[in-house]
C-alpha positions as CSV (number, residue, x, y, z in Angstrom):
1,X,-5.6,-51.9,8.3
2,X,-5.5,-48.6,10.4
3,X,-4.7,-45.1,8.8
4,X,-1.0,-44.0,9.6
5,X,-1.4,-40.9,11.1
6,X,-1.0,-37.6,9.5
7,X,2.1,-36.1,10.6
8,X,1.6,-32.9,12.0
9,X,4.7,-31.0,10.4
10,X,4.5,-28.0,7.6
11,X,4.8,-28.6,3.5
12,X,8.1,-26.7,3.7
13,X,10.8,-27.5,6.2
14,X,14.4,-26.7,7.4
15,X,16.5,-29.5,7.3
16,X,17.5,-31.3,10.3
17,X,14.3,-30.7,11.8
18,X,11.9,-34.0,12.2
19,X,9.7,-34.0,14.6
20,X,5.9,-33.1,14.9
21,X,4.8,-30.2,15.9
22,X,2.5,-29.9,19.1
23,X,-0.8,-28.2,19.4
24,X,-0.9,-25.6,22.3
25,X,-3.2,-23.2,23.2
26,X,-1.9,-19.3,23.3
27,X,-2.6,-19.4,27.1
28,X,-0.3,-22.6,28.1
29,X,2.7,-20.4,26.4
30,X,1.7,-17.0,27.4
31,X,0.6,-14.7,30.1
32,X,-1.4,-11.4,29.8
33,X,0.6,-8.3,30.1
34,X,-1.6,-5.0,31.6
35,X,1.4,-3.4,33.8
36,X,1.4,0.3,33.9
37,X,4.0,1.6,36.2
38,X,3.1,5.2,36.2
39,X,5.2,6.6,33.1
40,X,3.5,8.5,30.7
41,X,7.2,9.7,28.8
42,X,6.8,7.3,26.4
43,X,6.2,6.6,23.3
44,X,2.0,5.9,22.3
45,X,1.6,3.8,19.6
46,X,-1.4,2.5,17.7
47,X,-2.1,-1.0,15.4
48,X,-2.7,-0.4,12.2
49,X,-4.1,-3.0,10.3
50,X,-2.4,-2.0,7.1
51,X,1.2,-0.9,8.7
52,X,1.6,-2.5,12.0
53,X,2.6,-0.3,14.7
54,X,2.2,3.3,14.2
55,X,3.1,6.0,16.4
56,X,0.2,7.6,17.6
57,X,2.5,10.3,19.2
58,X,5.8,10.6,21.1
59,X,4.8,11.7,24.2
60,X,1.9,13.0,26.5
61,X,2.1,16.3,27.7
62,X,2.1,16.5,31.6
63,X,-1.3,17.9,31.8
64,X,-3.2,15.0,30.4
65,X,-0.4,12.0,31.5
66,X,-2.4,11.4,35.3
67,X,-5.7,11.2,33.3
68,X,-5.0,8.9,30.7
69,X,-2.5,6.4,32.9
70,X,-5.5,4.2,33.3
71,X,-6.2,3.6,29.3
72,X,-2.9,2.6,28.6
73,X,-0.2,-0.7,29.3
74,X,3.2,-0.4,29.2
75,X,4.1,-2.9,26.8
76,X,8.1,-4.1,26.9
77,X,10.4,-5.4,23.7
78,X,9.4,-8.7,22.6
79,X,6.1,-8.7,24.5
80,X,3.1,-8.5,21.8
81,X,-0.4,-7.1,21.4
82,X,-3.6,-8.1,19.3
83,X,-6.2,-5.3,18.2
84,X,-9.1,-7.5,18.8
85,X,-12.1,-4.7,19.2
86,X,-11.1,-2.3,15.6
87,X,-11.1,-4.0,12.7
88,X,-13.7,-4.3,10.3
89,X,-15.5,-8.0,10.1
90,X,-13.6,-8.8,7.1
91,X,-10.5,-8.5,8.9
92,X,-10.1,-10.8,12.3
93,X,-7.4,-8.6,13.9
94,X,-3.6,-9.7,14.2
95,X,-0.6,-9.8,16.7
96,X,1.9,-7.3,16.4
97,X,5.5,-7.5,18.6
98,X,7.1,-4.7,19.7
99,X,10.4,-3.8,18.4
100,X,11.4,-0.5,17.2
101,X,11.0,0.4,21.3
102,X,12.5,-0.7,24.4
103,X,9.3,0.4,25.8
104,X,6.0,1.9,24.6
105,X,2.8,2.4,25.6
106,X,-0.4,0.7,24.2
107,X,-4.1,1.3,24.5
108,X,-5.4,-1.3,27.3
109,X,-8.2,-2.1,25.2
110,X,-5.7,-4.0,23.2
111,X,-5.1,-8.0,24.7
112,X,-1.2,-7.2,25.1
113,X,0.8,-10.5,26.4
114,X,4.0,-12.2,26.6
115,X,5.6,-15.5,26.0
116,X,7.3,-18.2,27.7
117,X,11.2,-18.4,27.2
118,X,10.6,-21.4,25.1
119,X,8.8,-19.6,22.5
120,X,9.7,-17.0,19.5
121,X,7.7,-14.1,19.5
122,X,8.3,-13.1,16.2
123,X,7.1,-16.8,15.2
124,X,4.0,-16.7,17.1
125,X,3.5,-12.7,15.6
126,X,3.8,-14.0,11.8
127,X,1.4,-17.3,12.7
128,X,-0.8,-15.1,13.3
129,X,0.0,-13.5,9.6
130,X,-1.2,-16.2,8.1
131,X,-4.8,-15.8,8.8
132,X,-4.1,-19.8,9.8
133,X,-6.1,-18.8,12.9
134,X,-8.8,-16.4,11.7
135,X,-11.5,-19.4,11.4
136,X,-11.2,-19.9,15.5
137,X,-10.8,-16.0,15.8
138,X,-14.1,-15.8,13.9
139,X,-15.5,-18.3,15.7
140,X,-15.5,-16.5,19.3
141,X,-15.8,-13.4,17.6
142,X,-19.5,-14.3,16.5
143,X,-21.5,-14.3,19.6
144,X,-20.3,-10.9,20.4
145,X,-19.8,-9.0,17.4
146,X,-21.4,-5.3,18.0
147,X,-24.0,-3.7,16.0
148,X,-21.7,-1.1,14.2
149,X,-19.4,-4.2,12.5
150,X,-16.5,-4.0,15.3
151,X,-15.0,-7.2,16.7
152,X,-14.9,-7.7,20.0
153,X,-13.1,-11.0,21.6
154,X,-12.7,-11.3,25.3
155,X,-9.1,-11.9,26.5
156,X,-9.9,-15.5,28.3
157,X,-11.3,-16.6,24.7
158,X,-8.5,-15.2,22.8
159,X,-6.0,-17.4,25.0
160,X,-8.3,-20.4,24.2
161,X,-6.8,-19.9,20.3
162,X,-5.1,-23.3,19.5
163,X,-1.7,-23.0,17.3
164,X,0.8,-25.6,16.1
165,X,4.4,-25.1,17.4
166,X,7.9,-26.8,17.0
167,X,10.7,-26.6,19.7
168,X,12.3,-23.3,20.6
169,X,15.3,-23.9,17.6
170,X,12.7,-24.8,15.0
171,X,10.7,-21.5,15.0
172,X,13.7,-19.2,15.5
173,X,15.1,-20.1,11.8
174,X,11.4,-19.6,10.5
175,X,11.7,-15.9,12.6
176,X,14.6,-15.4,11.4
177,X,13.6,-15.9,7.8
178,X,10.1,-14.3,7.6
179,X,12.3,-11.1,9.3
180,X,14.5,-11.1,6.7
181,X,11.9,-10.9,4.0
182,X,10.7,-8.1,5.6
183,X,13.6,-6.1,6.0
184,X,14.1,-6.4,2.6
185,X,10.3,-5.5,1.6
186,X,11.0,-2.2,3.8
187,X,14.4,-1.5,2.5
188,X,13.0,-1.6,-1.3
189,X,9.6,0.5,-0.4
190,X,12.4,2.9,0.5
191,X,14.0,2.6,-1.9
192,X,10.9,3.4,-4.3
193,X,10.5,6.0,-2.0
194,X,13.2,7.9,-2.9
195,X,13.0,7.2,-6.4
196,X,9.5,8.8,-6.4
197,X,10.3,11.6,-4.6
198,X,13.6,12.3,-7.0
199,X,11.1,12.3,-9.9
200,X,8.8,14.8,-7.9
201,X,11.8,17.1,-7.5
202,X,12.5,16.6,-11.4
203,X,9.3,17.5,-12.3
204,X,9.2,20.8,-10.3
205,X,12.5,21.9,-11.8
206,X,12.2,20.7,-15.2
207,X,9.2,22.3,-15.8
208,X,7.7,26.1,-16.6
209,X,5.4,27.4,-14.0
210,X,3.1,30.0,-15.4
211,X,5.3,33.0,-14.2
212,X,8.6,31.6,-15.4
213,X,9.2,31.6,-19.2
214,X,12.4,29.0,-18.5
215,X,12.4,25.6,-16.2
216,X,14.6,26.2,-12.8
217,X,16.8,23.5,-14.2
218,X,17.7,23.7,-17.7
219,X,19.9,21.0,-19.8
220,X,22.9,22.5,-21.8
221,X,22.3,23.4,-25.2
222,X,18.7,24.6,-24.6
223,X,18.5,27.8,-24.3
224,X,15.0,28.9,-26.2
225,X,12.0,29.6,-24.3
226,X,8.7,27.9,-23.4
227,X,5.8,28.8,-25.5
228,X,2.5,28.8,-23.9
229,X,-0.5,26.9,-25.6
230,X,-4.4,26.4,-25.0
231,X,-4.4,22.7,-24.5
232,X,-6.9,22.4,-27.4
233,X,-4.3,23.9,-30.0
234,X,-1.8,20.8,-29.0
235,X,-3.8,17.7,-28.4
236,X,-7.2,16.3,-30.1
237,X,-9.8,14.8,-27.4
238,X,-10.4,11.4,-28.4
239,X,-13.5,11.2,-25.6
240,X,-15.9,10.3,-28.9
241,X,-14.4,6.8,-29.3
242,X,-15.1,5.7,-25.2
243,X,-17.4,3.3,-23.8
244,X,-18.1,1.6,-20.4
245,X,-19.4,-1.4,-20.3
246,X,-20.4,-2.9,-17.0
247,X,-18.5,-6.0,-15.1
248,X,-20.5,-8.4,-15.7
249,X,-20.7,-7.5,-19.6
250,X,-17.3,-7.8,-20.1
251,X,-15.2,-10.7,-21.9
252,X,-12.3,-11.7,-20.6
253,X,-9.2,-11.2,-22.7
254,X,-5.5,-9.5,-22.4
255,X,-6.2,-5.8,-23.5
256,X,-6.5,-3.3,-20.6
257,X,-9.5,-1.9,-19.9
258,X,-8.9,1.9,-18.6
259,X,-11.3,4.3,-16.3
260,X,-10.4,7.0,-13.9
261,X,-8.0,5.6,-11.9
262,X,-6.0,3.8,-14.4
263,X,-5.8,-0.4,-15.1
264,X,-10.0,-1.9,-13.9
265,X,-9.8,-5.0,-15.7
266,X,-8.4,-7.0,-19.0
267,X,-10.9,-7.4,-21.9
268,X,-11.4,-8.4,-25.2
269,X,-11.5,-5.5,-28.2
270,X,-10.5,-2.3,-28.0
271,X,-11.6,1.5,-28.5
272,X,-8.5,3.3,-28.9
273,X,-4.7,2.1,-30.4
274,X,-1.4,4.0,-30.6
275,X,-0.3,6.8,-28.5
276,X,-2.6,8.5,-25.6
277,X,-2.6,9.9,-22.4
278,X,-5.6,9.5,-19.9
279,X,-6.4,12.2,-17.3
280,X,-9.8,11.2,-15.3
281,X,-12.8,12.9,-16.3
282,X,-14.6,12.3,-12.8
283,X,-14.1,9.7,-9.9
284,X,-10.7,10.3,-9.4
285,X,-8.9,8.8,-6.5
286,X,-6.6,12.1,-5.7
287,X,-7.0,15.7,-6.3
288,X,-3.3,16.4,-5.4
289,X,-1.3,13.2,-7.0
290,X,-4.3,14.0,-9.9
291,X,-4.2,10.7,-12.1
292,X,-2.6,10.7,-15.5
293,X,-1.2,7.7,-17.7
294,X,0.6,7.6,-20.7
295,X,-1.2,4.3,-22.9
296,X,1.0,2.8,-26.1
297,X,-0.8,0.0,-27.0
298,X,-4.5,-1.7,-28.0
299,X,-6.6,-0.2,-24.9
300,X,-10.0,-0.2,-23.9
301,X,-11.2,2.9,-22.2
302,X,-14.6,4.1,-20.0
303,X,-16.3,7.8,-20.5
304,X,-14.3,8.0,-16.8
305,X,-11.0,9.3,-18.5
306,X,-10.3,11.9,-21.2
307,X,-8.7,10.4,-24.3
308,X,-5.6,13.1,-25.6
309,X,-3.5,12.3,-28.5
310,X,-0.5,14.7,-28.6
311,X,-0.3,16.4,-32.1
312,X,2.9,15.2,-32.8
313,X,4.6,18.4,-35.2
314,X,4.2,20.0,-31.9
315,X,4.1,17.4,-29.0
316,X,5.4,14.2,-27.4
317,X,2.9,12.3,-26.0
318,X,5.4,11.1,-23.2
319,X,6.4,14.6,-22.5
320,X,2.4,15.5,-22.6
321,X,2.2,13.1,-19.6
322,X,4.6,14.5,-17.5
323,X,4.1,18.0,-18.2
324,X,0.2,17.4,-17.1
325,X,1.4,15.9,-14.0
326,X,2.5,19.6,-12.8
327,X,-0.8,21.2,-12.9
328,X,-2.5,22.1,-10.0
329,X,-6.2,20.5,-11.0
330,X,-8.1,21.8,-7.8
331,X,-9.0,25.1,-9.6
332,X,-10.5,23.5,-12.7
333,X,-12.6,21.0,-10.9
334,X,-16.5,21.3,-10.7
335,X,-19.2,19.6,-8.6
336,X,-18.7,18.5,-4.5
337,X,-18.0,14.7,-3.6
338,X,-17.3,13.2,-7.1
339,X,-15.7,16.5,-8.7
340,X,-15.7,16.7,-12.2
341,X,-12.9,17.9,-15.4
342,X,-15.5,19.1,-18.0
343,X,-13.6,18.6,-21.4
344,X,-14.4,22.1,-22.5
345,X,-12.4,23.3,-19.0
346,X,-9.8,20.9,-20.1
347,X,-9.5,22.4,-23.4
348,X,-8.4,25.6,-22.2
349,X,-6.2,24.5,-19.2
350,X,-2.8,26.6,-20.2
351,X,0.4,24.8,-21.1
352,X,4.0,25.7,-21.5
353,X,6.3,23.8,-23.8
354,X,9.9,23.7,-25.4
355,X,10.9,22.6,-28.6
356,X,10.5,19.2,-29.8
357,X,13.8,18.1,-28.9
358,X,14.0,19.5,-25.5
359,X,10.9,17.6,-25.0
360,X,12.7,14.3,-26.0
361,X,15.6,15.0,-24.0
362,X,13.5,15.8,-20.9
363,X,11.1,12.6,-21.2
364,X,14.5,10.4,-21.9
365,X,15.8,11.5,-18.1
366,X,12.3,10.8,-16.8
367,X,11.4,7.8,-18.2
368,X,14.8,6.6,-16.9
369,X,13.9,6.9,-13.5
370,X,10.4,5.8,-13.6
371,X,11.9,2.5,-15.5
372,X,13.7,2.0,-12.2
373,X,10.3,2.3,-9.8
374,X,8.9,0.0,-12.0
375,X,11.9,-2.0,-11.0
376,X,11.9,-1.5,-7.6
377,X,8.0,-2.2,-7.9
378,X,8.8,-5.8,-9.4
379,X,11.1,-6.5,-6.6
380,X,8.9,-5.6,-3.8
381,X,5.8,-7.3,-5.3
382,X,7.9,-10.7,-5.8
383,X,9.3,-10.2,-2.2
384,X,5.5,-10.1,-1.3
385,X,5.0,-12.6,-2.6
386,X,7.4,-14.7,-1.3
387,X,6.4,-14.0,2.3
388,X,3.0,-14.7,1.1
389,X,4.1,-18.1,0.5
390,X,6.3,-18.7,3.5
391,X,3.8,-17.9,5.2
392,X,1.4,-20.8,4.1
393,X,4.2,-23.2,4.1
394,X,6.0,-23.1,7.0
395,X,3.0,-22.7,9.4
396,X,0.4,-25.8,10.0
């Protein structure tokens, strides 16, 4: 008996919507867009591979507009542009449509193009999302891959990629769909935004700089000033108890394993238990947003990060954590490239701090806001996930 054929539809579907889908290459449904009609008053924008379009500036000034007319295409609303010759090989490039603009301008080293009336280009930029189509990408990518790891594609090979698409109706509810995921992925990133940002402006007025013996903003009721400590004479350094163990030595289990830059791994055993806070020793990822974490539970911790325990007559651990977040760490670092916080510097690093109560009341406001980033953070990482998985269901 002969094999039914394999209907050529996606796992998930709208309802109402039956038929196959038909295989067409990007050329039968689209035409190459290089139009440049002169104007250089417009808006030049780059593709990012991590952000989409970004704005590379607003305008060019007049002096350099007759010059660089020729590098550029004017690229209209709707119409759509693939970064095929900068991105790295582990990354095939993608198609980005042009929204936010009525009209922009676009390097012409880019393969910009448009699509038949017939066809969503929001469905054929998110196919492209899926990485669905990096195996033929990589394909005609191989035979002229430069020497320095750029891709290169020609534009007649690019149009030779083969995609799966459903009638005109069909892909505007999928459009419509992935768009709405990612309005609300942007609308909670700002929203996190501003959360962060709040707690940034809380920290700078909450806090005693070192020529202020009182915080900008003070709560009612305290009224006493900030005493000023040696870090040594309110925390004990824990560092004694650390120790690395490579990635391939390490067994697999649910406690996590700490170094520089916060959560590497989840392991089995611990070095440290109760109430610490972690600043990185070297190898940390930012000398301005300095990293720092407040730990309560079993954890497992590298010679990457300084171990402090808050001596708690004196100090909250919580409060410890914000209050080290204030410090400007650039002055106390040593070495070039990989700097360094030698313990004994550490030590002596100078902090300001109220009474014990004041302390509370302060980490109780911030902890209050952070506990809604990490809810904002949730939401955005299952809306990511989410598109994710439209994504590979929706799209053959």
């Amino acid at each position: 008996m002969d094999k039914k054929p394999e209907k050529l539809v996606p796992e998930v579907r709208f309802k109402g919507f039956t038929d196959d889908w038909e295989q067409r290459k990007l050329g039968e449904i689209s035409k190459r867009v290089r139009n440049n009609d002169g104007r250089m008053n417009l808006p030049l924008l780059t593709i990012s591979a991590r952000y989409g379009w970004m704005t590379q500036q607003s305008r060019f000034s007049a002096s350099i507009a007759g010059r660089e007319k020729k590098n550029y295409t004017l690229l209209k609303k709707h119409q759509l542009s693939y970064n095929h010759g900068n991105s790295k090989v582990a990354n095939y490039g993608t198609v980005y449509e042009l929204t936010d603009y009525d009209e922009a301008l676009v390097p012409k080293v880019y393969h910009s193009f448009s699509l038949t009336s017939e066809n969503s280009s929001k469905f054929i930029e998110s196919y492209f999302h899926t990485k669905k189509l990096d195996a033929q990408l990589r394909k005609f990518i191989a035979s002229t891959a430069r020497m320095d790891g750029l891709l290169n594609i020609s534009f007649d090979d690019f149009m030779k990629v083969k995609l799966f698409a459903p009638e005109r109706c069909e892909q505007s509810k999928i459009s419509r769909i992935i768009n709405l995921i990612e309005k609300l992925i942007t609308l909670q990133q700002r929203k996190m935004e501003q959360l962060k940002q709040l707690k940034k402006a809380m920290l700078q007025q909450l806090f005693v700089n070192k020529n202020n013996k009182q915080p900008i903003l003070k709560f009612k009721n305290f009224r006493n000033n900030w005493r000023e400590y040696k870090l040594s004479e309110i925390v004990n350094l824990e560092d004694n108890k650390r120790k690395p163990v490579k990635a391939t030595e390490r067994i697999r289990g649910k406690i996590p394993y700490y170094g520089a830059n916060g959560i590497q791994d989840y392991v089995k055993g611990y070095t440290h238990i109760g109430k610490h806070v972690l600043i990185a020793e070297d190898g940390a990822n930012s000398v301005d947003d300095y990293p720092i974490y407040f730990i309560y539970s079993p954890s497992w911790i590298n010679n990457h990060t300084h171990v402090l325990t808050a001596k708690e007559e004196i100090l909250s651990s919580e409060f410890l954590a914000y209050a080290l977040k204030k410090i400007n760490y650039a002055k106390y670092l040593v070495g070039s490239g990989r700097y360094k916080l030698n313990a004994e510097i550490l030590k002596l690093i100078p902090l300001k701090i109220p009474t014990m109560n004041e302390q509370k009341y302060i980490e109780s406001n911030l902890s209050k806001i952070d506990k809604l980033i990490a809810l904002q953070q949730n939401k955005l990482t299952q809306l990511t996930a989410l598109k994710k998985y439209l994504l590979q269901k929706l799209f053959i």
